[in-house]
Backbone and ligand atoms as CSV (ligand in chain L), in Angstrom:
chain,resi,resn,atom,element,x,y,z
A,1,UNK,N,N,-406.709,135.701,-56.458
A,1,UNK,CA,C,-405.335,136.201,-56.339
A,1,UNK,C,C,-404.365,135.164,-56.936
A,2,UNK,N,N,-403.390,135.465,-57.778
A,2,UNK,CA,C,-402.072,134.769,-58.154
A,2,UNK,C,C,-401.528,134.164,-57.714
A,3,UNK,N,N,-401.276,133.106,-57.446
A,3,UNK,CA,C,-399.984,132.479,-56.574
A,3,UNK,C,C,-398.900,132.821,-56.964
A,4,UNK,N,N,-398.151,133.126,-55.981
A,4,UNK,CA,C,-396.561,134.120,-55.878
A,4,UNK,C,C,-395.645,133.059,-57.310
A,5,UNK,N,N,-395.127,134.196,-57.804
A,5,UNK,CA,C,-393.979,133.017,-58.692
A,5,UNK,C,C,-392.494,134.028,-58.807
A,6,UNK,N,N,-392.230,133.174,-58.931
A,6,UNK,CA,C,-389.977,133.842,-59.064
A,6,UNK,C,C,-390.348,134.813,-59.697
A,7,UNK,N,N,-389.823,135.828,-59.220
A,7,UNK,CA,C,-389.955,137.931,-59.865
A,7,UNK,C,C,-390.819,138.413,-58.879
A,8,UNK,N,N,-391.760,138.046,-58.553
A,8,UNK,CA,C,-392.685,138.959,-57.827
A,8,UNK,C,C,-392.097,139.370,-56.527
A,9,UNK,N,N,-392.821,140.168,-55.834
A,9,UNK,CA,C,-391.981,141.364,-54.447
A,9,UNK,C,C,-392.300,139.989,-53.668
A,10,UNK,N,N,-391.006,139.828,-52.853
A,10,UNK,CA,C,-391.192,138.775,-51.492
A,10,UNK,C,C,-390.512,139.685,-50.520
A,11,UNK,N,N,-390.447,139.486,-49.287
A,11,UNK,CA,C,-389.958,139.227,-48.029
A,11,UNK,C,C,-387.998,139.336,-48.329
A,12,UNK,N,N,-387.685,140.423,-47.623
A,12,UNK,CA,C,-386.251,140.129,-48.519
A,12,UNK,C,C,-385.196,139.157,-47.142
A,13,UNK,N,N,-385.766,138.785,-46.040
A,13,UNK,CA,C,-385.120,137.800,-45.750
A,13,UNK,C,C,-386.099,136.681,-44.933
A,14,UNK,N,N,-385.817,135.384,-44.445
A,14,UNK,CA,C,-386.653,134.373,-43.735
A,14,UNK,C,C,-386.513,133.771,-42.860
A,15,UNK,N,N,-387.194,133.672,-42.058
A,15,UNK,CA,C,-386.823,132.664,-41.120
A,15,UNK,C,C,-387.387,131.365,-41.006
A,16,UNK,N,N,-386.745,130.258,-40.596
A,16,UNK,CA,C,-387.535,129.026,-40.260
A,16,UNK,C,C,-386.925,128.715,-38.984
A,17,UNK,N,N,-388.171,128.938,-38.221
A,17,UNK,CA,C,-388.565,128.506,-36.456
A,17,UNK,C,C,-389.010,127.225,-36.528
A,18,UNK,N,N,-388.086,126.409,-35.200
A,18,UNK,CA,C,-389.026,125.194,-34.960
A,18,UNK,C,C,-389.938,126.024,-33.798
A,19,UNK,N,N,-391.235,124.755,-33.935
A,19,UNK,CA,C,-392.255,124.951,-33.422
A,19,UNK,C,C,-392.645,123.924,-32.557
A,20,UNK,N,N,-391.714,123.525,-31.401
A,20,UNK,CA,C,-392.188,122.146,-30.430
A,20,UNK,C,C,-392.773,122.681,-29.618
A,21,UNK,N,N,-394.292,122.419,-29.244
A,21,UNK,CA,C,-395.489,122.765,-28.308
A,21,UNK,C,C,-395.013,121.786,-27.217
A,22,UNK,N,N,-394.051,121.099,-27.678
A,22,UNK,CA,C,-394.144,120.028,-26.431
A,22,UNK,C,C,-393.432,120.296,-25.084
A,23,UNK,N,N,-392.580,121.501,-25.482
A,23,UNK,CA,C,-391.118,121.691,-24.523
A,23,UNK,C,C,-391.352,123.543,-24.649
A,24,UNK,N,N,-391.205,123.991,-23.144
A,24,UNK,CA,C,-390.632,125.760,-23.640
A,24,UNK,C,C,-389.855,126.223,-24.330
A,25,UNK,N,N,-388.779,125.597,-25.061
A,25,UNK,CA,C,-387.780,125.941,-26.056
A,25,UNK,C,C,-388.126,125.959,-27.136
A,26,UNK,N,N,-389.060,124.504,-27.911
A,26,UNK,CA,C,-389.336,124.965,-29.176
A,26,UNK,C,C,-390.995,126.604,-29.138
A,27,UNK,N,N,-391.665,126.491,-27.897
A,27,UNK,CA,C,-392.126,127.918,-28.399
A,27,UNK,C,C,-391.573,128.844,-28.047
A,28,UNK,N,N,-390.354,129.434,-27.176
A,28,UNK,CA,C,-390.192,130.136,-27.248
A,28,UNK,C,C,-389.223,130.708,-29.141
A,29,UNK,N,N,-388.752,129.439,-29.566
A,29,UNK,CA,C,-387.904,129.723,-30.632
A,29,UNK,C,C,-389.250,130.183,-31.701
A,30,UNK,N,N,-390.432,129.659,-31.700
A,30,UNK,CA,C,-391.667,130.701,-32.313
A,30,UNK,C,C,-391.993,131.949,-32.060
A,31,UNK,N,N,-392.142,132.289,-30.374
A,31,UNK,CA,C,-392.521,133.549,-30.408
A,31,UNK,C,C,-391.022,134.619,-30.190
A,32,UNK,N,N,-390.420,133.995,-30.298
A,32,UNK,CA,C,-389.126,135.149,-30.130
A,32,UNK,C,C,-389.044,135.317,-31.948
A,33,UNK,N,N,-389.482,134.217,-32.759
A,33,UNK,CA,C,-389.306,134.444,-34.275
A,33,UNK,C,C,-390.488,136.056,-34.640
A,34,UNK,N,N,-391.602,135.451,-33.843
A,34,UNK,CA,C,-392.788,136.986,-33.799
A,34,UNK,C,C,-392.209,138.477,-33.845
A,35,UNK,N,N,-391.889,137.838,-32.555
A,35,UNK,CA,C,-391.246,139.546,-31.932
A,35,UNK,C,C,-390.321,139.860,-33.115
A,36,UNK,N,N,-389.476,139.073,-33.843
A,36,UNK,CA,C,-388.594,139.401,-34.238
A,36,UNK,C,C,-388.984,140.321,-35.723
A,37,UNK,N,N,-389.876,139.616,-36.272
A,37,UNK,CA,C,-391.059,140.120,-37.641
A,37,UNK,C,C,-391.202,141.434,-37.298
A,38,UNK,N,N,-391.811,141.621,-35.869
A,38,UNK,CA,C,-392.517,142.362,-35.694
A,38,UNK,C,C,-391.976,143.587,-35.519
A,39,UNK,N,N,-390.626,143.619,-35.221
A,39,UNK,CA,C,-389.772,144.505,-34.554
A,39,UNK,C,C,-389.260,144.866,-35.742
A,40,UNK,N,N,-388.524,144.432,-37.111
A,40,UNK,CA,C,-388.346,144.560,-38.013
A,40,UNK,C,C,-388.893,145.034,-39.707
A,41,UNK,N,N,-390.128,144.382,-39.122
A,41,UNK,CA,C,-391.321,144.416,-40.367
A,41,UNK,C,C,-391.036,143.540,-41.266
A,42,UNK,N,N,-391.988,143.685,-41.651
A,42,UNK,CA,C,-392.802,142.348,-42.788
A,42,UNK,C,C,-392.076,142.344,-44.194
A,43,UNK,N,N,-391.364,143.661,-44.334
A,43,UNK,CA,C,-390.818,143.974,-45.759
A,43,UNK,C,C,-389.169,143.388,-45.632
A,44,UNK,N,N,-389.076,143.121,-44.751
A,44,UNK,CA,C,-387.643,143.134,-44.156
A,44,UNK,C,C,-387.430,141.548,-43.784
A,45,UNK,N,N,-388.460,140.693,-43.474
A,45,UNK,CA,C,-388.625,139.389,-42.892
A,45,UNK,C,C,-389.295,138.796,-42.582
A,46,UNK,N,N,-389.734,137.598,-43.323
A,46,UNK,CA,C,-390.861,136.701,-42.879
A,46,UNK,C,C,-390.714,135.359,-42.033
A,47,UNK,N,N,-391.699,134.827,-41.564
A,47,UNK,CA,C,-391.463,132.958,-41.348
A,47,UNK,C,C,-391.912,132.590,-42.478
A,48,UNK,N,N,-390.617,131.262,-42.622
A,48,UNK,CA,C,-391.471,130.661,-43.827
A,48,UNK,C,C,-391.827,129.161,-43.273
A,49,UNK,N,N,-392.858,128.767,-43.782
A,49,UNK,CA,C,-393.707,127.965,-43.262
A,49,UNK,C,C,-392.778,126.430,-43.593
A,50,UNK,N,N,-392.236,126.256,-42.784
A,50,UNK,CA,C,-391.274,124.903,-42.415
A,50,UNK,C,C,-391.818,123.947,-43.021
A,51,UNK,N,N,-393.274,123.386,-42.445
A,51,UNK,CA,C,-394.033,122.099,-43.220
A,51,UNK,C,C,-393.709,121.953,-44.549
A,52,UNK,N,N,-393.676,123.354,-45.168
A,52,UNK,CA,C,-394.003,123.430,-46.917
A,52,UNK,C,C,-393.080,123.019,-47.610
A,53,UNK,N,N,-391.416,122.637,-46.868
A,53,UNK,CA,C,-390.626,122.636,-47.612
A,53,UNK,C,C,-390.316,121.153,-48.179
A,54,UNK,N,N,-390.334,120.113,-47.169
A,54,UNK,CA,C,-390.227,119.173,-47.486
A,54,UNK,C,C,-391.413,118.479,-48.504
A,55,UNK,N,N,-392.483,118.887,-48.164
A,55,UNK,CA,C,-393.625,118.883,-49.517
A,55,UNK,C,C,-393.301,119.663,-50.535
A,56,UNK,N,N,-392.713,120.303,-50.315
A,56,UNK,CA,C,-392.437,121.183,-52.133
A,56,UNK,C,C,-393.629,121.429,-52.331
A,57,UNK,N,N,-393.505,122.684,-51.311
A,57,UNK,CA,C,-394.564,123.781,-52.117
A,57,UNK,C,C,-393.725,125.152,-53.083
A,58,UNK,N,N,-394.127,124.863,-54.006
A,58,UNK,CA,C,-393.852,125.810,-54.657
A,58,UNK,C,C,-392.963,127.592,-54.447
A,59,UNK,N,N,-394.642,128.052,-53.659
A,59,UNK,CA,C,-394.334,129.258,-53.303
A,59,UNK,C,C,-393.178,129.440,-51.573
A,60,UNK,N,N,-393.228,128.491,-51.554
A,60,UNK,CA,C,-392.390,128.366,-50.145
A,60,UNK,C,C,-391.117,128.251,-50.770
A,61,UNK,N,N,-390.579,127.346,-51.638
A,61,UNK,CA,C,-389.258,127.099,-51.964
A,61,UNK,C,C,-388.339,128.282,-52.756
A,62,UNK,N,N,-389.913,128.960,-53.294
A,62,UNK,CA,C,-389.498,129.955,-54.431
A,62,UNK,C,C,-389.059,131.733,-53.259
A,63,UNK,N,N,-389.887,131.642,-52.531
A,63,UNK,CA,C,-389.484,132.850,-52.070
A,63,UNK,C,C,-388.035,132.241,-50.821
A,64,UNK,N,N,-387.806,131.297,-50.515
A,64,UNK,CA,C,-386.583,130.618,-49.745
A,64,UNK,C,C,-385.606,131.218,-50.355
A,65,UNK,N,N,-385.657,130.716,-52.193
A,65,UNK,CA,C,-384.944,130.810,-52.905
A,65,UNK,C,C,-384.313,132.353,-52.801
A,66,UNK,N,N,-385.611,133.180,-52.919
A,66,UNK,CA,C,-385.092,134.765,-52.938
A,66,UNK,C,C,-384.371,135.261,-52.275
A,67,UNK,N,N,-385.086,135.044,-51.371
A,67,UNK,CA,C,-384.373,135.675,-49.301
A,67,UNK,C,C,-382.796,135.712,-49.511
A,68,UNK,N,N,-382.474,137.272,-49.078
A,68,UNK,CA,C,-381.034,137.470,-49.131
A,68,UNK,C,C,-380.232,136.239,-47.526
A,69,UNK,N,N,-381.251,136.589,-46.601
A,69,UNK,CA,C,-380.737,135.409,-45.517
A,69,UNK,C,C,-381.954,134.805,-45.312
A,70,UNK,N,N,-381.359,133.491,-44.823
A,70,UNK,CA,C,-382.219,132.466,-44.282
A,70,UNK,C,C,-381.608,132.041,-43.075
A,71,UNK,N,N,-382.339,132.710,-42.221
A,71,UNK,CA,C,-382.342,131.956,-40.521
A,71,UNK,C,C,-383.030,130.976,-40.096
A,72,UNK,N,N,-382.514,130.055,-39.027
A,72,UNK,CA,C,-382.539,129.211,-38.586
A,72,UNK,C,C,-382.983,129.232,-37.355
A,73,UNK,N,N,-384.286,128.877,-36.274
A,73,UNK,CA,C,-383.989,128.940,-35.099
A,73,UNK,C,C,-384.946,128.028,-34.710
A,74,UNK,N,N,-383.526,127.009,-33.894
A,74,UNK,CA,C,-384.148,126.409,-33.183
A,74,UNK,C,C,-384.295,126.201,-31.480
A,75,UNK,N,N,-384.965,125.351,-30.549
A,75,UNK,CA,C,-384.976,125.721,-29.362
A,75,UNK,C,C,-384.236,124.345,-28.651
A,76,UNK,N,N,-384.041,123.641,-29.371
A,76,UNK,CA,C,-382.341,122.100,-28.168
A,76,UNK,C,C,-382.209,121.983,-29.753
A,77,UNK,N,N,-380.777,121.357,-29.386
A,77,UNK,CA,C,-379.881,120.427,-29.881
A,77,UNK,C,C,-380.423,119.270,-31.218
A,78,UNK,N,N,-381.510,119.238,-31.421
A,78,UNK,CA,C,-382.207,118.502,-32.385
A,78,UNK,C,C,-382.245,119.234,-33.584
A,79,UNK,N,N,-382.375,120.482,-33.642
A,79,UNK,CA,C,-382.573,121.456,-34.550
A,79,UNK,C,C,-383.345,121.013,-35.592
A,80,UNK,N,N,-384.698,120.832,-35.574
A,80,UNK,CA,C,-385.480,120.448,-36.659
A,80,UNK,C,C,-385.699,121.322,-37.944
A,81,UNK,N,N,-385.598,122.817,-37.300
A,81,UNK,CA,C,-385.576,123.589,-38.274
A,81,UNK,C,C,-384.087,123.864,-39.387
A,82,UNK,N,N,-383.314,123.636,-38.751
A,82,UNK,CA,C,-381.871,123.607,-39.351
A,82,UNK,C,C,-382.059,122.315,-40.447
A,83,UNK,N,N,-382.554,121.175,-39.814
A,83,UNK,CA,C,-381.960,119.868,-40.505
A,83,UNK,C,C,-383.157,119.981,-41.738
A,84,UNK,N,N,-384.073,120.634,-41.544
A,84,UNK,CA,C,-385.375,120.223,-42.607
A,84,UNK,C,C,-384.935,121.751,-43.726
A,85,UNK,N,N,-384.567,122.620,-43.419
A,85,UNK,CA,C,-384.224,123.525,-44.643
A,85,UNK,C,C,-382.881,123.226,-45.428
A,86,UNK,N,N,-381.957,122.582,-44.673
A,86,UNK,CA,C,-381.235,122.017,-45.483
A,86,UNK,C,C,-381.120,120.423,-46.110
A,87,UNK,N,N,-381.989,119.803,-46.039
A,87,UNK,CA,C,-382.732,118.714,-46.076
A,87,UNK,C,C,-383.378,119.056,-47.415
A,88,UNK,N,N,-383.890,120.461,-47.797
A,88,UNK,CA,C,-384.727,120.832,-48.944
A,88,UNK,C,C,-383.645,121.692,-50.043
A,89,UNK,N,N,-382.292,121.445,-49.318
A,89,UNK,CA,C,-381.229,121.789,-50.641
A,89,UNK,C,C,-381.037,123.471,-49.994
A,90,UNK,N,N,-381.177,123.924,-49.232
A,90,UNK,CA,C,-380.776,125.440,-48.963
A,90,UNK,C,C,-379.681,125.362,-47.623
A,91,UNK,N,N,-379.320,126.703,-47.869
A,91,UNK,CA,C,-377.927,126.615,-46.733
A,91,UNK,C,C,-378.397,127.483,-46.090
A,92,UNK,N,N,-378.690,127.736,-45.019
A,92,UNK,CA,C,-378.899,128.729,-43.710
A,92,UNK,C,C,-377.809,129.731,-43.756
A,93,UNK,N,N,-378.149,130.860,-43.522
A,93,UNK,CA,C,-376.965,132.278,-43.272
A,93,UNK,C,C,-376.680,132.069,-41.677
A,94,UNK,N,N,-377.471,131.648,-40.578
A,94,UNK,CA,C,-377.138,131.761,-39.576
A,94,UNK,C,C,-378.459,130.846,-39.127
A,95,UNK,N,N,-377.808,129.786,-37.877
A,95,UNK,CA,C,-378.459,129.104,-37.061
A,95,UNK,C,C,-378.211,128.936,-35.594
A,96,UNK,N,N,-379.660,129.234,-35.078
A,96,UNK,CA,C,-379.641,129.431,-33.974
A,96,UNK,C,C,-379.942,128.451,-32.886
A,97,UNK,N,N,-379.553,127.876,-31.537
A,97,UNK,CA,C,-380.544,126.763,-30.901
A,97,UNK,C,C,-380.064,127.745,-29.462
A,98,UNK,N,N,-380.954,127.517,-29.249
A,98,UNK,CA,C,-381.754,128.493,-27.803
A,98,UNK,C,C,-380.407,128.231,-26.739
A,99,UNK,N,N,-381.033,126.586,-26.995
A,99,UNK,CA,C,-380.348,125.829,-25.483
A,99,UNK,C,C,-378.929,125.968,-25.723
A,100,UNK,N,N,-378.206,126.602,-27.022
A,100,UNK,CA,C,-377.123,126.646,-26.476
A,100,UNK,C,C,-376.905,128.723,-26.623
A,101,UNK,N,N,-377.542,129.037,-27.544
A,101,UNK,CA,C,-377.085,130.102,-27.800
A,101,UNK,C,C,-377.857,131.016,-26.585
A,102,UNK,N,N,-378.146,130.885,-25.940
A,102,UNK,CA,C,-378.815,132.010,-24.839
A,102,UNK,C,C,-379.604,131.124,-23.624
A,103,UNK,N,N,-378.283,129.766,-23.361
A,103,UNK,CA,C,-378.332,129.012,-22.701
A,103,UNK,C,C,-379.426,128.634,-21.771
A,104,UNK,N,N,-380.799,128.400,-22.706
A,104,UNK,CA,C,-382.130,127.499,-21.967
A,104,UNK,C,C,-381.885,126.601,-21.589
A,105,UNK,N,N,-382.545,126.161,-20.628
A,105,UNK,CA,C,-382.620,124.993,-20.306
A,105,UNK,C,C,-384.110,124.006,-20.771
A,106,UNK,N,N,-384.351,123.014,-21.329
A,106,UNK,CA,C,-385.092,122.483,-22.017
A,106,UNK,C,C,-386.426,121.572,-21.000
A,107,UNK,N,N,-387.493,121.920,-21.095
A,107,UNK,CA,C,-388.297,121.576,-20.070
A,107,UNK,C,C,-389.289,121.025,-20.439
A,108,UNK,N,N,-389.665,120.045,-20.758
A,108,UNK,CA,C,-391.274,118.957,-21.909
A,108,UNK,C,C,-392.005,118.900,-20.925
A,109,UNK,N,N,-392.995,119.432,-21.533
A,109,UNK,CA,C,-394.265,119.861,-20.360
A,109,UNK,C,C,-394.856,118.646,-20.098
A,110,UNK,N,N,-395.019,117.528,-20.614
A,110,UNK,CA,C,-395.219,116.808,-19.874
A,110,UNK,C,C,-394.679,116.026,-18.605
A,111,UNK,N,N,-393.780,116.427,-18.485
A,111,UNK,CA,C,-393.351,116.174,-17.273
A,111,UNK,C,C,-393.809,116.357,-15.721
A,112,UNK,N,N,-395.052,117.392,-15.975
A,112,UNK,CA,C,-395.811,117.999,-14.815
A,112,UNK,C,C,-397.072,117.215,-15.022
A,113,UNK,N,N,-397.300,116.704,-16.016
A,113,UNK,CA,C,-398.836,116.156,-15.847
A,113,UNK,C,C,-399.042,115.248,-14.859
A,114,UNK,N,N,-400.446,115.421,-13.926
A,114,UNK,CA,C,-400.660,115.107,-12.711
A,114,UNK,C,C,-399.766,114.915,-11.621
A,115,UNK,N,N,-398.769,115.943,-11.515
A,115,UNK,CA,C,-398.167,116.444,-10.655
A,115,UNK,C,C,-398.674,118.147,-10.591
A,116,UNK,N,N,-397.428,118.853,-11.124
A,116,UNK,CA,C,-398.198,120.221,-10.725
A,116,UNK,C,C,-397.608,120.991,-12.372
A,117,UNK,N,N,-398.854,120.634,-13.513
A,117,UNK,CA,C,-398.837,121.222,-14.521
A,117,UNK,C,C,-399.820,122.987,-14.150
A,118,UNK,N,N,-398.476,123.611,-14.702
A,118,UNK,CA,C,-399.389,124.863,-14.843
A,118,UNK,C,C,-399.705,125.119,-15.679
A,119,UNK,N,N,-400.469,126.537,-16.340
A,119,UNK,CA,C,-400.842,127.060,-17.219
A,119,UNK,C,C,-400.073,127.302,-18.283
A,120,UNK,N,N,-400.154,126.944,-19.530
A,120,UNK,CA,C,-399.088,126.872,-20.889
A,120,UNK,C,C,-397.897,128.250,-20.363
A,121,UNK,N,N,-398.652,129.653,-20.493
A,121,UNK,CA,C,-397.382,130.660,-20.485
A,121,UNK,C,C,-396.749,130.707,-19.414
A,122,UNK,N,N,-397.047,130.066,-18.495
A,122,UNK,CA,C,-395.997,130.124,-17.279
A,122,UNK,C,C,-394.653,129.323,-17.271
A,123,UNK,N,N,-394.449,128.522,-18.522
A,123,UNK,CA,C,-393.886,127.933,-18.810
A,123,UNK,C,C,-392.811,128.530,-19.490
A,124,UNK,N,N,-393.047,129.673,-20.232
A,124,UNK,CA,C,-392.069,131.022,-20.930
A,124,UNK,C,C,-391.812,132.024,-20.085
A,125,UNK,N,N,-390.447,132.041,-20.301
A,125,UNK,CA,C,-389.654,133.207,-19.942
A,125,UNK,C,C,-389.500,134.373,-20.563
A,126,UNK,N,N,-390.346,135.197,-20.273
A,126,UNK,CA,C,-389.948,136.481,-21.330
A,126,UNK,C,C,-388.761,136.679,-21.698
A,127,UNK,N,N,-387.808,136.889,-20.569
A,127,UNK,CA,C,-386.629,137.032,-21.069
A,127,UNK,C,C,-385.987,136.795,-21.578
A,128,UNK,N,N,-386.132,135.286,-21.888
A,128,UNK,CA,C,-385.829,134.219,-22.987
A,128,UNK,C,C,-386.536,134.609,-24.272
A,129,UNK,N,N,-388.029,135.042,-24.925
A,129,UNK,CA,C,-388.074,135.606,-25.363
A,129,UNK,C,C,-387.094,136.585,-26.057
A,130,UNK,N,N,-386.932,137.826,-25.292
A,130,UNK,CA,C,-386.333,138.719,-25.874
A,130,UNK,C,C,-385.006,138.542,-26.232
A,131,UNK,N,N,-384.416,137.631,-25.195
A,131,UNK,CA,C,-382.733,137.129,-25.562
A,131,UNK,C,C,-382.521,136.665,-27.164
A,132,UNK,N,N,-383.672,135.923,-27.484
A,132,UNK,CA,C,-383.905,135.205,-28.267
A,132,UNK,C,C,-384.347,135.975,-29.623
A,133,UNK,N,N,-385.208,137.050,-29.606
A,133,UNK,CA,C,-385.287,137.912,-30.624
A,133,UNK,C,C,-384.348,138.577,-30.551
A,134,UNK,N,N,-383.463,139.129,-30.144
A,134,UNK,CA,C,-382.692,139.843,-29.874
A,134,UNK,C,C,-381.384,139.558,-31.050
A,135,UNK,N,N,-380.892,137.630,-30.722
A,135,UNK,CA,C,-380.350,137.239,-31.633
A,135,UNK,C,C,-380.507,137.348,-33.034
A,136,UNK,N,N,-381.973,137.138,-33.210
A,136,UNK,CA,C,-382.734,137.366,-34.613
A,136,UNK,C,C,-381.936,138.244,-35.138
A,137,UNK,N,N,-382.743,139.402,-34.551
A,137,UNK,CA,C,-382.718,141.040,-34.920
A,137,UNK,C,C,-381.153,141.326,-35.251
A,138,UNK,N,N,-380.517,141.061,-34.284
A,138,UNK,CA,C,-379.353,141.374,-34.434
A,138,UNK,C,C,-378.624,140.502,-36.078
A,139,UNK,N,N,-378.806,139.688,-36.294
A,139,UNK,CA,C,-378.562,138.620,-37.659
A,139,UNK,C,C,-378.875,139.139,-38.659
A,140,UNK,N,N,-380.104,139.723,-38.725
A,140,UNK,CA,C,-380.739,140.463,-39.615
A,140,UNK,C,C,-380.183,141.703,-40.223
A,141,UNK,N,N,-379.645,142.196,-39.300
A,141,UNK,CA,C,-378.999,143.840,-39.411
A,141,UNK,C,C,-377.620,143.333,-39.961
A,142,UNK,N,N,-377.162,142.375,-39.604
A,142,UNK,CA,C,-375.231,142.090,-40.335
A,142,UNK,C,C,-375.383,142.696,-41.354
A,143,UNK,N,N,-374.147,142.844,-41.644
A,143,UNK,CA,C,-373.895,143.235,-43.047
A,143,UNK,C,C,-373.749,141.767,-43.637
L,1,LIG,S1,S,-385.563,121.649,-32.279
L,1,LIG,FE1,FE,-386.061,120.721,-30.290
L,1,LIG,S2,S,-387.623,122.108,-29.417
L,1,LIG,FE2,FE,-387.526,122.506,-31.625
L,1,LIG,S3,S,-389.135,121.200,-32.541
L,1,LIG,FE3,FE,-387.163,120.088,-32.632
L,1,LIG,S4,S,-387.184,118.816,-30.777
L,1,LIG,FE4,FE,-388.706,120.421,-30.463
């Protein structure tokens, strides 16, 4: 198969999710990015793979390039995903951070170890979730 190049059909908008495993905010700002794909479709919006940009990958920068919007979402105040796409020369249409926009509160799971760590998803709030796609979705649809 080809590797994608400038002209070919992409994704007509993107997102870049941070992804901190370390804290419930940066996954929920992943799986609320899911739901958000998912709810929308694939023709309509992708993730684009964050790592790739600051390496200059090619096909990452090139379909960035396309995307009528480029979202932003992150889960605190650090915004890794904000600072690293514009870090790679692109301007975000809209950026999101959890902890302030659908007011999480930020919780690093290690903080329970050998005290009383539970099981990873008990750690997510659905509702946070959906608050959180919700924003997406809604960004997506602007005019
Ligand atoms: S924005 Fe916050 S939650 Fe997301 S990866 Fe960075 S430090 Fe972690």
């Amino acid at each position: 198969m080809p590797e994608w190049k400038e002209g070919m059909p992409t994704h007509e908008n993107i997102i870049f999710n941070c992804f901190g495993g370390l804290s419930n905010t940066g996954i929920v700002a992943a799986l609320a990015s899911m739901e958000a794909v998912k709810e929308v479709g694939l023709d309509k919006v992708a993730i684009g793979c964050l790592a790739g940009l600051p390496v200059g990958v090619p096909p990452v920068h090139g379909k960035t390039k396309a995307a009528k919007k480029i979202i932003t979402v992150d889960g605190c105040p650090s915004e890794c995903s904000r600072k690293v796409v514009e870090e790679a020369g692109f301007k975000p249409t809209k950026s999101f951070v959890l902890a302030r926009d659908i007011g999480m509160k930020k919780k690093a799971l290690h903080e329970d170890i050998g005290k009383s760590l539970k099981p990873l998803m008990e750690y997510i709030s659905q509702e946070d979730v959906e608050k959180a796609k919700n924003l997406i979705v809604d960004a997506l649809k602007e005019a």
